[in-house]
C-alpha positions in Angstrom: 96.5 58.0 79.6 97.9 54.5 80.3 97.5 53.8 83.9 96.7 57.7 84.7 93.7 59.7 84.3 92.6 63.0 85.0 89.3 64.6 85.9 88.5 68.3 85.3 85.2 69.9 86.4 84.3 73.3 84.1 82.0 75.9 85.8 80.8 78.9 84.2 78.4 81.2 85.9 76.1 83.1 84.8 77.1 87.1 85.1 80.4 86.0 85.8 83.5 86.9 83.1 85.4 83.8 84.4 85.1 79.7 83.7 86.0 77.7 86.9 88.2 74.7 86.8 89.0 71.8 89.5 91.2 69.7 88.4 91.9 65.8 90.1 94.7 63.9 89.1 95.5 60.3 89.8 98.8 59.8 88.3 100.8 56.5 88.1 102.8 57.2 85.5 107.0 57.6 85.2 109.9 59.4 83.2 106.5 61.7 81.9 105.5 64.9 82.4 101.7 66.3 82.5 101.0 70.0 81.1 98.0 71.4 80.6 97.0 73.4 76.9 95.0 76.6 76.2 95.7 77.6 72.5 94.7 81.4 71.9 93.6 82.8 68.5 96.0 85.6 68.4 98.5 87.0 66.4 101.7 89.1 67.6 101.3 87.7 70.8 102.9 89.1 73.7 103.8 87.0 77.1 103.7 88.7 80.8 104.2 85.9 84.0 103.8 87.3 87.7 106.8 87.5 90.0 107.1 88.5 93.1 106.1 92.1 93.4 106.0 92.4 89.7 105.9 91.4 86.2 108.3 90.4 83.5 107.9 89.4 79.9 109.1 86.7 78.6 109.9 85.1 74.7 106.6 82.8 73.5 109.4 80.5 72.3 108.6 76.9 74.2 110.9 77.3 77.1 109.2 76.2 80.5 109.7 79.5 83.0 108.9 80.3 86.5 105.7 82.2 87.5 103.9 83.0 90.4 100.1 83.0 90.3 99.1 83.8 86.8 100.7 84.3 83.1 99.2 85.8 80.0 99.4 86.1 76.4 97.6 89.5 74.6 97.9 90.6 71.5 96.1 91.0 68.2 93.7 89.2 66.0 92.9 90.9 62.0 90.2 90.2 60.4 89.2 91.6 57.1 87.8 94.8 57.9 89.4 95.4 61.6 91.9 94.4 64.4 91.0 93.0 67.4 93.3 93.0 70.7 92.7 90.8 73.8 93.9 87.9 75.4 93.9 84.8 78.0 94.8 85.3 81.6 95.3 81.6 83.4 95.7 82.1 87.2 96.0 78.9 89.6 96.4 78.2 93.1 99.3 75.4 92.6 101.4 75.3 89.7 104.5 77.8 89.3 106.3 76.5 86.1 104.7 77.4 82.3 106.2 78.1 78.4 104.3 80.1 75.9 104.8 79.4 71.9 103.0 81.6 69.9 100.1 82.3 71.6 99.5 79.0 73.1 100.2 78.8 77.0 101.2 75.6 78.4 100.9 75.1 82.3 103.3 72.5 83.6 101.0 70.2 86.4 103.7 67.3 87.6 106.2 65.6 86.7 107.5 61.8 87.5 111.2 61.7 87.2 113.3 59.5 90.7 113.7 61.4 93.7 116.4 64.1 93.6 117.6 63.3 89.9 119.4 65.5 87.7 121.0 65.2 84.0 123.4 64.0 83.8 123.1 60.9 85.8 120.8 58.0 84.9 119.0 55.8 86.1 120.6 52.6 87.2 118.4 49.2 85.8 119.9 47.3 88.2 117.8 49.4 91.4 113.9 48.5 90.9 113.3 50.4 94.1 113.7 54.3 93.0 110.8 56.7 94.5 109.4 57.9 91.9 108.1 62.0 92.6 104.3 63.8 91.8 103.0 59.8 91.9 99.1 59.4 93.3 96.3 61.9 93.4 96.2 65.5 93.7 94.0 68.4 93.2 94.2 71.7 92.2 92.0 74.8 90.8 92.8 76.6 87.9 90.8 79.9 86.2 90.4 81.2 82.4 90.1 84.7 82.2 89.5 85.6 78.5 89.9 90.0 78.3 89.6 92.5 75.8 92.4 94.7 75.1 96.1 93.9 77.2 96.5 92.7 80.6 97.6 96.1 81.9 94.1 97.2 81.2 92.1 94.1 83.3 94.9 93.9 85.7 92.6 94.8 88.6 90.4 91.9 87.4 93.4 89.8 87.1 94.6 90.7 90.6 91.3 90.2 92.2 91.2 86.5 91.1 94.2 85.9 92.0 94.0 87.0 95.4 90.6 84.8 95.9 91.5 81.9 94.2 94.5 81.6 97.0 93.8 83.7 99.4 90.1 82.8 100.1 87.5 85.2 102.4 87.9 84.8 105.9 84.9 85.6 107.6 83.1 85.3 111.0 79.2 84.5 111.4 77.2 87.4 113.7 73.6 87.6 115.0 72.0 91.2 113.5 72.3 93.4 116.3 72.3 97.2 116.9 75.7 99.0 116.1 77.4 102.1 114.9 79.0 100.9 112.4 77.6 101.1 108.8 76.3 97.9 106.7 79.5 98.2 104.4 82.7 99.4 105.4 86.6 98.8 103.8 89.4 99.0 106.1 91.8 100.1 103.2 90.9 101.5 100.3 93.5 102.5 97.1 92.8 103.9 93.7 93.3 103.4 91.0 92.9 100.0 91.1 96.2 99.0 89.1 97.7 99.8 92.3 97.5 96.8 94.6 96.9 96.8 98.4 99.9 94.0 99.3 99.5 94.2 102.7 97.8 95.0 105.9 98.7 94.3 109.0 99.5 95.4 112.7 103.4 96.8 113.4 105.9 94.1 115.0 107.2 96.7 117.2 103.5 98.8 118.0 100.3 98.6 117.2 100.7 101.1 114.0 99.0 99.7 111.1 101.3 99.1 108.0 100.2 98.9 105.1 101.9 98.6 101.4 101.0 99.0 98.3 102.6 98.5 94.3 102.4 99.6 91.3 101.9 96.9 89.4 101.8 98.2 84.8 105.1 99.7 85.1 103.4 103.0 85.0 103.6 106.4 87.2 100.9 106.6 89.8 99.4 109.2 92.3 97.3 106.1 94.5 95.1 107.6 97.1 95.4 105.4 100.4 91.7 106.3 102.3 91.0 105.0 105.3 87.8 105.4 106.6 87.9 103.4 110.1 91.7 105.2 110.9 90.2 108.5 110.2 93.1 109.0 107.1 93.4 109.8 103.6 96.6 111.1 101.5 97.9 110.3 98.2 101.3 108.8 97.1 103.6 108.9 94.4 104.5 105.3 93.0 107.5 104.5 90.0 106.8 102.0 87.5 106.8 99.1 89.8 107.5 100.6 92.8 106.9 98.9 96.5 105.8 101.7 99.0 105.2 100.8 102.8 103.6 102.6 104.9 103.3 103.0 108.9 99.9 104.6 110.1 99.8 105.3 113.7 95.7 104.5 115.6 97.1 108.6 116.9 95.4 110.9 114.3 97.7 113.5 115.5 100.6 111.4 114.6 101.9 111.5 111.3 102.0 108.7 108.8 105.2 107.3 108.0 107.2 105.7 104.5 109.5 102.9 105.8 111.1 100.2 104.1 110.1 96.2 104.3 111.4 95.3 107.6 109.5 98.9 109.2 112.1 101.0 109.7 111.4 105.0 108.9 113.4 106.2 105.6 113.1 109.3 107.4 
């Protein structure tokens, strides 16, 4: 595109229910603004975007919104003898501003306005010397999730993605030795899985292990929280969409404790 140009790289594995995309952009473009496309075959489509601890849906009418890590459209497709529902999940590791119309999704990638410019001043002709933003390359990774049914019903899928696509493994090369611990082993585990583990991680003022969990559908949960390595299990009530925290002392005889998100007891 003019003095532009964009590469993208498509994997899909085989086993895998996902297609893989890096993007590169070299962009010299300005006044323009680069989105990205995936038309869906649906009809009496639906739009849900990720916020923070949450998700909210949105009209499918065109206007650019906010998201976090992924947005979806689901809904319904008829054919002449039955009615199909699924949809398109996109998650990326990047790109936080997209607009649905109909059941096309539209990722916004860069744009190349002057520095710090807002309607409704313009730009003088007389000053050659604006810097111009989003100019040069970058690169970013983006995945297509195509799912039967709604996204409520994949949203462990969805989550999982998410969390690897930005998130990453951390992990630590070891010689095989002798041990007692066991080949595989979780630290934290919840059910069911449209509860997701947010966070794990060591007290600020102890060495309790917090750990919290949401309810992500908008749907009433019992989640069991098991524990194999702390020696606990117990199961929790959630709301629709309710944040729970939780502070688990390394003292078995100690009891585990709600608090809220800075760690203080709601006891």
């Amino acid at each position: 595109y003019r003095n532009s140009t964009i590469w993208q790289y498509f994997s899909l594995y085989r086993g895998l229910d996902f297609l893989d995309v890096r993007v590169r952009v070299d962009w010299r473009e300005k006044h323009r603004m680069l989105k990205l496309s995936f038309p869906v075959n649906l009809e009496e489509s639906t739009a849900t975007y990720e916020i923070p601890y949450g998700v909210i849906v949105r009209p499918a009418n065109g206007e650019e919104e906010p998201g976090q890590r992924w947005v979806d459209v689901s809904g319904k497709y008829h054919t002449l003898n039955r009615e199909l529902e699924y949809g398109l999940t996109v998650i990326n590791d990047s790109k936080y501003g997209f607009d649905v119309y109909g059941s096309e999704i539209r990722m916004s990638v860069l744009r190349s306005p002057p520095y710090a410019q807002h309607d409704p001043h313009k730009v003088d002709p007389r000053f050659e010397d604006y810097p111009y933003i989003d100019q040069g390359e970058q690169n970013f990774r983006y995945i297509l999730l195509p799912h039967l049914n709604s996204w409520m019903e994949n949203f462990h899928r969805i989550f999982e993605l998410s969390e690897i696509l930005n998130s990453g493994f951390f992990y630590v090369f070891e010689e095989q030795h002798s041990g007692p611990m066991p080949g595989e082993l979780s630290l934290v585990e919840v059910d069911p899985s449209d509860v997701a583990l947010s966070v794990v991680k060591l007290a600020e003022d102890s060495d309790d292990v917090v750990v919290r969990i949401v309810e992500y559908t908008g749907r009433s949960r019992t989640a069991r929280v098991k524990s194999t390595v702390l020696g606990r299990d117990l199961n929790v009530h959630l709301k629709p969409f309710e944040i729970k925290t939780l502070r688990i002392p390394l003292n078995r005889e100690k009891p585990i404790v709600e608090c809220d998100l800075i760690e203080k007891s709601l006891i």
